[in-house]
N, C-alpha and C positions, 0 to 999 in steps of 0.2 A: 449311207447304207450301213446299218448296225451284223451285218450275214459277211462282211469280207474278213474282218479275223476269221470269223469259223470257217469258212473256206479253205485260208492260208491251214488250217491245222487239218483240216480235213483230206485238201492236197497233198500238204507231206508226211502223212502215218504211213507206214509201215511195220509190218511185223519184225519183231526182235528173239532173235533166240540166244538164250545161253543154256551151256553146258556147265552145270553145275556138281561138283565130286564133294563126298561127304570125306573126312579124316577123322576116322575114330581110333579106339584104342587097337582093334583090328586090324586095320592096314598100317598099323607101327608107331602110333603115339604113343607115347611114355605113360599117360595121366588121361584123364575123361575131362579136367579144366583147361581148355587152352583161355588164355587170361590177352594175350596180346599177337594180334598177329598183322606182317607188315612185309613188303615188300619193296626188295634193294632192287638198284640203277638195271641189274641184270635179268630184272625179271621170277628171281627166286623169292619163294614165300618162305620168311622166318615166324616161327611157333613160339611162344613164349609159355611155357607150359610149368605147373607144381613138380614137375622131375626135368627138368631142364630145358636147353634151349633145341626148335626142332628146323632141321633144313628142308624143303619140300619145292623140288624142282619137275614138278608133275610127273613123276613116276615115283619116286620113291621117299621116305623120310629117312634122314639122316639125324640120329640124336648125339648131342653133345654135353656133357654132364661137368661141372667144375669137382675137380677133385683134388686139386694141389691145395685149399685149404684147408684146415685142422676142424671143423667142427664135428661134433658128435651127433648132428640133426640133418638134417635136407634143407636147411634154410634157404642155402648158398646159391640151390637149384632151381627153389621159388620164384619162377620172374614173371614181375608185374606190368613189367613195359619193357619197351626197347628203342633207342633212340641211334641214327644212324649218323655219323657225323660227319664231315667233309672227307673225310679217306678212306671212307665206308668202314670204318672198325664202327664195334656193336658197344655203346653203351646199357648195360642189364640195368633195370631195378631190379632187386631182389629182395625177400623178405629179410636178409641179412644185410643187405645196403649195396651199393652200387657195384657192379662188376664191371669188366670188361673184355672184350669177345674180338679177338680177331680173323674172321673169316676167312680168308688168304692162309693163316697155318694152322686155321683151328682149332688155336690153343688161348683158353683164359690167361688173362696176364692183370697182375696189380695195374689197375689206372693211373695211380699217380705218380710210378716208374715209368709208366711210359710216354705219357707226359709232362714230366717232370723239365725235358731236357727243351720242350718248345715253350712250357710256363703256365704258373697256376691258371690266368686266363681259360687257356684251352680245357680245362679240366671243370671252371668253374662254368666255360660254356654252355657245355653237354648237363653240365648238372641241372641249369636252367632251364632246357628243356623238357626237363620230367615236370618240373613247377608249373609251368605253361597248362 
């Protein structure tokens, strides 16, 4: 009988609801382009936005902006992805090159200070995920 697939699919529908929230420049994004957005082990949505990186734990946004380097542009702030890595620290693209984001003190730190002391490996790991 060619009717038992469609049976099988017609027995288990059911209706699906999602609640779905818009984030615009209004409820506290930085920028109108969010470019990457992705969600760590905790459930929290990370933003990756042209004015920096955005926290969104369903109530509110938290924005975090790099500002311990010297440029005279926003480049630092531009991020095109974000890549999560085994200790959940935040690997940035950004339009001025790789950053890095630790969420725990919420402070940008040179990448390869900070893994410098585990080894180039780890540093070249995370880089190959943006390649991907």
């Amino acid at each position: 009988m060619q009717f038992y697939p469609l049976f099988c699919i017609a027995a288990n529908t059911e209706k699906l609801y999602f609640n779905i929230e818009y984030l615009t420049i209004q409820e506290g994004l930085p920028h109108t382009d969010a470019n990457v957005v992705i969600q760590d082990k905790d459930g929290i949505i990370w933003i990756g936005t042209y004015a920096g990186l955005c926290k969104y734990d369903g109530y509110q946004i938290e924005t975090f902006y790099q500002e311990k380097e010297n440029f005279s542009n926003s480049y630092v702030n531009r991020i095109l992805d974000i890549s999560i890595d085994d200790e959940g620290k935040f690997w940035l693209a950004t339009v001025a090159g790789i950053q890095y984001f630790d969420p725990a003190t919420k402070e940008y730190l040179p990448p390869l200070t900070i893994y410098a002391k585990d080894s180039q490996h780890a540093v070249n790991k995370n880089i190959e995920k943006f390649c991907q």
